[in-house]
VOGU-3710 file (C-alpha; in Angstrom, 3 decimals, decimal comma):
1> xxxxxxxxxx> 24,374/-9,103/21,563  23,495/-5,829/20,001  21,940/-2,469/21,045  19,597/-2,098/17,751  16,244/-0,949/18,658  13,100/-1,160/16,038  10,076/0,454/16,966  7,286/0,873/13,833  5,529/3,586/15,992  8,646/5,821/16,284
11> xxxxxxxxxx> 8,645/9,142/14,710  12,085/9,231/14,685  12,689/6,311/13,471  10,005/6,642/10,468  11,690/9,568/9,515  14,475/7,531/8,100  14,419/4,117/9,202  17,031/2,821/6,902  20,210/2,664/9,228  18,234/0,796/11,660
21> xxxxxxxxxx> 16,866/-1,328/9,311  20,407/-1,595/8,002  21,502/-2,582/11,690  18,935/-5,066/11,793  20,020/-7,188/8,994  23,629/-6,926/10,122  23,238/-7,274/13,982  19,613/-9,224/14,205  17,689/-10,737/11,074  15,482/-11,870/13,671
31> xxxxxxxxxx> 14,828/-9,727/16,110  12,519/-9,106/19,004  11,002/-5,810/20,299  9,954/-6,598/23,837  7,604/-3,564/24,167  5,234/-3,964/22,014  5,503/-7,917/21,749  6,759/-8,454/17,837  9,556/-10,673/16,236  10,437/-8,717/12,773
41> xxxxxxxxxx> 13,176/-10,459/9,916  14,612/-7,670/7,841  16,841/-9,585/4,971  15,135/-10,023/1,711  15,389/-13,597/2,084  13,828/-14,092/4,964  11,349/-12,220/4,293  10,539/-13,397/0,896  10,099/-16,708/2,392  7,984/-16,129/4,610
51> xxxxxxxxxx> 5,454/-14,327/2,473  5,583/-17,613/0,399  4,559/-19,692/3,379  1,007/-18,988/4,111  0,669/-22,272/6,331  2,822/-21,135/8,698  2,588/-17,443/8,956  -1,301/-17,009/9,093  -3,072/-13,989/7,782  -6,150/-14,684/9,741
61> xxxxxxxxxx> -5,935/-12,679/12,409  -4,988/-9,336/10,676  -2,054/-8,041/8,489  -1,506/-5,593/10,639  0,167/-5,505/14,005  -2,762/-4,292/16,148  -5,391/-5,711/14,687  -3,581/-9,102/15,377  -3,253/-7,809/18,641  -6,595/-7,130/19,160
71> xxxxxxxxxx> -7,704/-10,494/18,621  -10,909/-9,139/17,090  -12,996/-11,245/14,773  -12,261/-10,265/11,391  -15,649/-10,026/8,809  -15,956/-11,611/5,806  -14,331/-10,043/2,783  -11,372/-8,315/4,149  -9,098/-10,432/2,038  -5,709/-9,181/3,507
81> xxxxxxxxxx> -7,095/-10,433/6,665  -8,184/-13,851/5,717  -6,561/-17,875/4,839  -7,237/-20,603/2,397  -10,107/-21,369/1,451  -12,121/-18,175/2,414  -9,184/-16,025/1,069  -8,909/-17,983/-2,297  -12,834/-17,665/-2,919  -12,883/-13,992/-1,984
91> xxxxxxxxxx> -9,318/-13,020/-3,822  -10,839/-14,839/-6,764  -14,411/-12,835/-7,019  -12,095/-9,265/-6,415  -9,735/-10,483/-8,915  -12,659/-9,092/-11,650  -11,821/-5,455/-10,555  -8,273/-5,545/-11,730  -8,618/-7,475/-14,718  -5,407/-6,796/-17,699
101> xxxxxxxxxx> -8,666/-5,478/-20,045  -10,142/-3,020/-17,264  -6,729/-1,915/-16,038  -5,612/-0,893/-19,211  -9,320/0,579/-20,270  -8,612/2,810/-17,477  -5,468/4,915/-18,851  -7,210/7,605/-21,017  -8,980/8,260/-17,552  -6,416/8,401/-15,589
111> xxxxxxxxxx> -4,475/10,947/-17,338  -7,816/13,030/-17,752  -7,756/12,802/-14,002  -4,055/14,219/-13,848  -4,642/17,047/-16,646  -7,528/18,023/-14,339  -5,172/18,498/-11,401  -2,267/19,685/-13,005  -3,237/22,401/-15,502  -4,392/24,945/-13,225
121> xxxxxxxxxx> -0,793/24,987/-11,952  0,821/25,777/-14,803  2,968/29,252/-14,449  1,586/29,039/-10,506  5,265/28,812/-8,983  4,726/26,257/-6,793  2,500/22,752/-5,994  1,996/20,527/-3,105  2,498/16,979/-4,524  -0,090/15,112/-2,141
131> xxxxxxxxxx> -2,938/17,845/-2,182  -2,863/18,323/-5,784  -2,542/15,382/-6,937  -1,441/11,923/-4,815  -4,704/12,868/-3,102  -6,547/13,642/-5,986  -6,206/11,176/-9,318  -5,715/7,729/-7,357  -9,276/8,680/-5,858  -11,208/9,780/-8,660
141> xxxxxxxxxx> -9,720/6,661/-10,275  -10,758/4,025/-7,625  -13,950/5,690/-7,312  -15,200/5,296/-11,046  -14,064/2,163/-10,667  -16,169/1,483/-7,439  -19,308/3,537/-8,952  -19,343/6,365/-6,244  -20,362/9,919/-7,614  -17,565/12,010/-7,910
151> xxxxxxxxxx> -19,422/14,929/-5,453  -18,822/12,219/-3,101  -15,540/10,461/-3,461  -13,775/12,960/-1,159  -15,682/12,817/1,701  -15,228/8,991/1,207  -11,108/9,157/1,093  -10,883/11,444/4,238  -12,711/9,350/6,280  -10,805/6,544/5,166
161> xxxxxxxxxx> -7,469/8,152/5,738  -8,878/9,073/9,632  -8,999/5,807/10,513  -5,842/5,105/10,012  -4,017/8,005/11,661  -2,631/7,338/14,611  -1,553/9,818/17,562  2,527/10,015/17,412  4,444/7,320/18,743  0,717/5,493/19,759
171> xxxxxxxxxx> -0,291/2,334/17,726  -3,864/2,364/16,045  -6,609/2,060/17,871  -8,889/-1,012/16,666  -12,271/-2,043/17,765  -14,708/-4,799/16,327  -15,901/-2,427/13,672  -12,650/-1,681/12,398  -14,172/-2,825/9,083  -17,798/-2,254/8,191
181> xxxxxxxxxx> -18,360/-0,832/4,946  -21,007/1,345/6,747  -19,805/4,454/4,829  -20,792/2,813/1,349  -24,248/1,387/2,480  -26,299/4,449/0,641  -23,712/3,982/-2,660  -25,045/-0,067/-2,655  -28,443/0,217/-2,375  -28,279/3,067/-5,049
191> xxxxxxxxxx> -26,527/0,242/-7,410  -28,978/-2,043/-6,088  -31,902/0,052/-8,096  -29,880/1,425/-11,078  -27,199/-0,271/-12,073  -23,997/0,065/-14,155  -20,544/-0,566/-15,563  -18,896/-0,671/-11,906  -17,419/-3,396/-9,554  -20,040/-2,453/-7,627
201> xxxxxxxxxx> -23,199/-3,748/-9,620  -20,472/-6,765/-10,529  -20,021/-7,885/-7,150  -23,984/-7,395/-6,058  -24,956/-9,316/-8,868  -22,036/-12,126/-8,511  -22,984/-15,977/-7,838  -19,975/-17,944/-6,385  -19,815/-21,168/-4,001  -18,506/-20,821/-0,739
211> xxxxxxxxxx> -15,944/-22,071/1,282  -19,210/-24,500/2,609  -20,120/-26,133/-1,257  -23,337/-23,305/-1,029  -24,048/-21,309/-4,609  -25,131/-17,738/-3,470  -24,797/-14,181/-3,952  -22,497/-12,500/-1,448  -24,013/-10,839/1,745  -24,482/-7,280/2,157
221> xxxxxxxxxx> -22,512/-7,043/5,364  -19,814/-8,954/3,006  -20,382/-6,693/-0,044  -19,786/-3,299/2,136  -16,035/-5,205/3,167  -15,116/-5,741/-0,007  -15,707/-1,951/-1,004  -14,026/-0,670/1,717  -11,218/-2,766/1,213  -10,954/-1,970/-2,290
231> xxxxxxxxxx> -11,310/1,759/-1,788  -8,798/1,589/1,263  -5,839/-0,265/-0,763  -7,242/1,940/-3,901  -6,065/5,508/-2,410  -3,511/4,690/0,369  -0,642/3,224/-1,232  -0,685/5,469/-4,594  -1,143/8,455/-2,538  2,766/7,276/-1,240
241> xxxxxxxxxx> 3,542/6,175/-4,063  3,180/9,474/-5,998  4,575/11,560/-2,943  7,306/9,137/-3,076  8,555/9,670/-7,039  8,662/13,486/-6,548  10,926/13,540/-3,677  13,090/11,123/-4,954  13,253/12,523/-8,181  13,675/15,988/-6,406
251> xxxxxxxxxx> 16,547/14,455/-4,472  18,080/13,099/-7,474  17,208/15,816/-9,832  20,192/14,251/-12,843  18,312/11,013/-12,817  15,054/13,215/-13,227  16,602/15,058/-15,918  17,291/11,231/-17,880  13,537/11,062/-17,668  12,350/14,135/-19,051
261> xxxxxxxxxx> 14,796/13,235/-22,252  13,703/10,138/-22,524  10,292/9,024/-21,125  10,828/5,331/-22,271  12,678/5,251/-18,395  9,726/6,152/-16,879  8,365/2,614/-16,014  11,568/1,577/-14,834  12,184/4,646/-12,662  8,279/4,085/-10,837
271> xxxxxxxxxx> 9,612/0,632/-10,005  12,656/1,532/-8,552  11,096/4,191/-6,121  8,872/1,559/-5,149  12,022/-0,420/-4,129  13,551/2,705/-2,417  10,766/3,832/-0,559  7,812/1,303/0,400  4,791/2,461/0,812  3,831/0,043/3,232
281> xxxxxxxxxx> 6,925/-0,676/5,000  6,245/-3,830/6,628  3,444/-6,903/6,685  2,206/-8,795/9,824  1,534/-12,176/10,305  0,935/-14,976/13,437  2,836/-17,817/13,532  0,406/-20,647/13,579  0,119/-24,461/14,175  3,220/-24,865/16,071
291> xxxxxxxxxx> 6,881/-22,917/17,356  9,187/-22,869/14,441  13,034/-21,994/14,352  14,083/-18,657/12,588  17,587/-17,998/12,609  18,365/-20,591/15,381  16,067/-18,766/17,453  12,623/-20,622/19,036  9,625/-18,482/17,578  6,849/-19,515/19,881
301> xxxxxxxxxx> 2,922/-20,221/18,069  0,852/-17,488/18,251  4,029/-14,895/17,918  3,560/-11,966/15,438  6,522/-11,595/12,937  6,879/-8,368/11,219  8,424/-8,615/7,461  10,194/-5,356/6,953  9,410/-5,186/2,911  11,237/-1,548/3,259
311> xxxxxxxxxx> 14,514/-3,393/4,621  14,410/-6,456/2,330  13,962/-4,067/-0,297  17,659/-2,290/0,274  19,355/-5,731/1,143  22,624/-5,295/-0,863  22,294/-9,205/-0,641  19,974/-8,695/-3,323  20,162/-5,276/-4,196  23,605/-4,134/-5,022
321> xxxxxxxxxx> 24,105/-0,910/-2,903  20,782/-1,215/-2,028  20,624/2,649/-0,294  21,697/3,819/-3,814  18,733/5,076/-6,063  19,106/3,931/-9,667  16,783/4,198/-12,298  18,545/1,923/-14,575  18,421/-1,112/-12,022  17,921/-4,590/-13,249
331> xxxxxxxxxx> 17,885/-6,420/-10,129  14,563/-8,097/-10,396  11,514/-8,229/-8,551  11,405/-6,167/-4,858  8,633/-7,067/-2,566  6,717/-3,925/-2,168  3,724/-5,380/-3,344  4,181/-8,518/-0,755  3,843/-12,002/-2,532  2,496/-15,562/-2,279
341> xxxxxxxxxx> -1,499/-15,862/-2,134  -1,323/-12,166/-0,860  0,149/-10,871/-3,677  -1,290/-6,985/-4,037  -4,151/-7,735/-6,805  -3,914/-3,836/-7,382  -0,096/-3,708/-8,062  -0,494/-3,311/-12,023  -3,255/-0,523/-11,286  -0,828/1,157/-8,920
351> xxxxxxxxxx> 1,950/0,792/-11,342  -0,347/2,017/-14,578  -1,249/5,429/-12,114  2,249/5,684/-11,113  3,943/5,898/-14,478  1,119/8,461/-15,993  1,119/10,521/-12,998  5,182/10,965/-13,642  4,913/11,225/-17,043  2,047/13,896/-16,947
361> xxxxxxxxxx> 3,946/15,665/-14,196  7,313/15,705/-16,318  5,202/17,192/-19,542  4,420/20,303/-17,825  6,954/20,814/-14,927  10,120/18,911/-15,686  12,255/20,825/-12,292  11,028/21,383/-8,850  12,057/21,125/-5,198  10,934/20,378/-1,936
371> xxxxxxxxxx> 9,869/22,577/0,360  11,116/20,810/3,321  10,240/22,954/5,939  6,601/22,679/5,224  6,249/19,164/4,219  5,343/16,437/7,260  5,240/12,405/7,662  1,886/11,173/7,235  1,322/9,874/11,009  0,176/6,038/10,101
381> xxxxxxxxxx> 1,589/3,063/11,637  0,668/0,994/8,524  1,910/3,081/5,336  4,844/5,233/5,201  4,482/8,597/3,140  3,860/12,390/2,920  0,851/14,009/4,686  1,827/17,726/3,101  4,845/17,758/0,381  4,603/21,439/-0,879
391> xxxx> 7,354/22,061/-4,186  8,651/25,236/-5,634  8,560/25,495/-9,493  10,825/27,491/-11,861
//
């Protein structure tokens, strides 16, 4: 028997959840949180696995522990959300937006975007990492990508970010309209009248058979999803991400000083923060069809299991002193970006934004530290990052 406790809505525990996750994959790689109803594994093989079996952990109900919970039917087009075959047919027509040609297309953009929010800080003395700029370039990238005027695309991220807070230590609230699109309904009926080079006009002008054998055009109701979903995963997770690679590199400030020598490290340095600190900490699914035995232990159907990506991802199993940051690391393939059929379609996008917004950042400010007593947790449930994460220049 063991003490551990694991609790996802736990300030203190989010705060640095690393020696409980630590705990769990010593004391219980399967464990079971009777309060709020979950069975989590924490080891990266576990977990890995069970990413790869979509037939027995379904995403139908919801990735995410309260929506599962909820029991709510989930619309069209949220492809997180969703099983073969509706989630092949819809992963495939999103699949256009993050294309190897438009992904890379997008780079001369993206470091416009930075410039924009980095060169009025030069000689300022100090920047806050998330308002400047994790808040800034991932949204004025996934908005030209979407088509939404830039006068607009700010109003659109806050609103997004609002429905995922979460009061502290209280899961998310969810309702039937967790996902509507509604916000984007103007933007799409714009596009409707005057197109352009966006995934916007792509997708209302797309012809695809359904999971029925019907050729059509996809549904407005389904068209609003799929823009919300893009914009969602768009902004979140690279928001993290880029609050993510300056405190790291703040904590680590020799390994930051490799970098700004040699910026060939760079890619190698965004992939290891996303090992060390996941942006989305863990993945829900239900078990479906039938019980199934996990670590000699009865999971019954219709169970949610939690896969702690954040835990498998420091598994020394795997990861050879696995709480050790490392820029150099050549341990292969972590699981921020899940895998199997769910496999993020944005990760090279997310990488791409990482490694300019580092490399941008190191070109004009290549020190800084954290002002800890004014930075604060992003209260979320789903993502783990920085709300606020103020820095003091030389």
């Amino acid at each position: 028997m063991t003490d551990v406790y694991y609790d996802q809505y736990s300030a203190e525990i989010n705060a640095d959840p690393y020696p409980v996750y630590r705990r769990l994959r010593e004391e219980a790689p399967l464990y079971y949180n009777e309060t709020h109803d979950f069975f989590a594994v924490s080891r990266f093989e576990d977990v890995e696995k069970g990413l790869l079996d979509a037939r027995t952990y379904s995403s139908g109900k919801g990735a995410i522990l309260e929506v599962i919970k909820a029991d709510i039917d989930i619309p069209p087009g949220v492809i997180v959300f969703e099983d073969p075959p509706t989630h092949t047919i819809h992963r495939r027509l999103l699949s256009r937006a993050f294309t190897p040609r438009r992904v890379a297309e997008l780079e001369r953009k993206i470091r416009e975007f930075c410039a924009r929010s980095l060169d009025p800080l030069v000689g300022a003395g100090s920047l806050d990492f998330i308002a400047d700029l994790g808040a800034q370039m991932p949204m004025r990238v996934i908005g030209m990508l979407l088509g939404i005027p830039e006068g607009d695309q700010e109003a659109i991220r806050d609103q997004m970010d609002a429905n995922l807070r979460t009061d502290e230590g209280e899961p998310m609230k969810v309702t039937e309209d967790f996902v509507t699109g509604a916000q984007f309904a103007d933007y799409v009926d714009w596009r409707a009248e005057h197109p352009s080079d966006d995934i916007m006009t792509e997708l209302l002008n797309v012809e695809f058979t359904d999971e029925t054998g019907t050729v059509r055009t996809l549904t407005r109701n389904e068209l609003l999803t799929y823009i919300e979903v893009v914009a969602g995963a768009g902004n979140e997770t690279t928001t993290r991400l880029i609050g993510w690679t300056a405190k790291v590199l703040a904590d680590h400030p020799d390994q930051r000083a490799e970098l700004v020598a040699d910026p060939s490290l760079v890619a190698g340095a965004i992939e290891e923060v996303l090992r060390f600190e996941s942006p989305a900490p863990h993945v829900g699914r239900c078990v479906a069809r039938t019980d199934l035995r996990v670590r000699d232990v009865t999971v019954p159907e219709g169970s949610v299991m939690l896969f702690l990506l954040g835990s498998a991802n420091r598994d020394d199993r795997r990861f050879p002193d696995g709480d050790t940051f490392d820029i150099h690391r050549k341990d292969g393939r972590h699981l921020t970006f899940g895998n199997g059929i769910h496999l993020c379609m944005g990760a090279a996008l997310a990488r791409l934004e990482g490694c300019i917004a580092l490399e941008e950042v190191l070109a004009r400010f290549p020190e800084w530290d954290i002002d800890l007593s004014r930075a604060r947790l992003s209260p979320t449930s789903t993502v783990r990052g920085w709300e606020t994460l103020p820095a003091r220049l030389p």
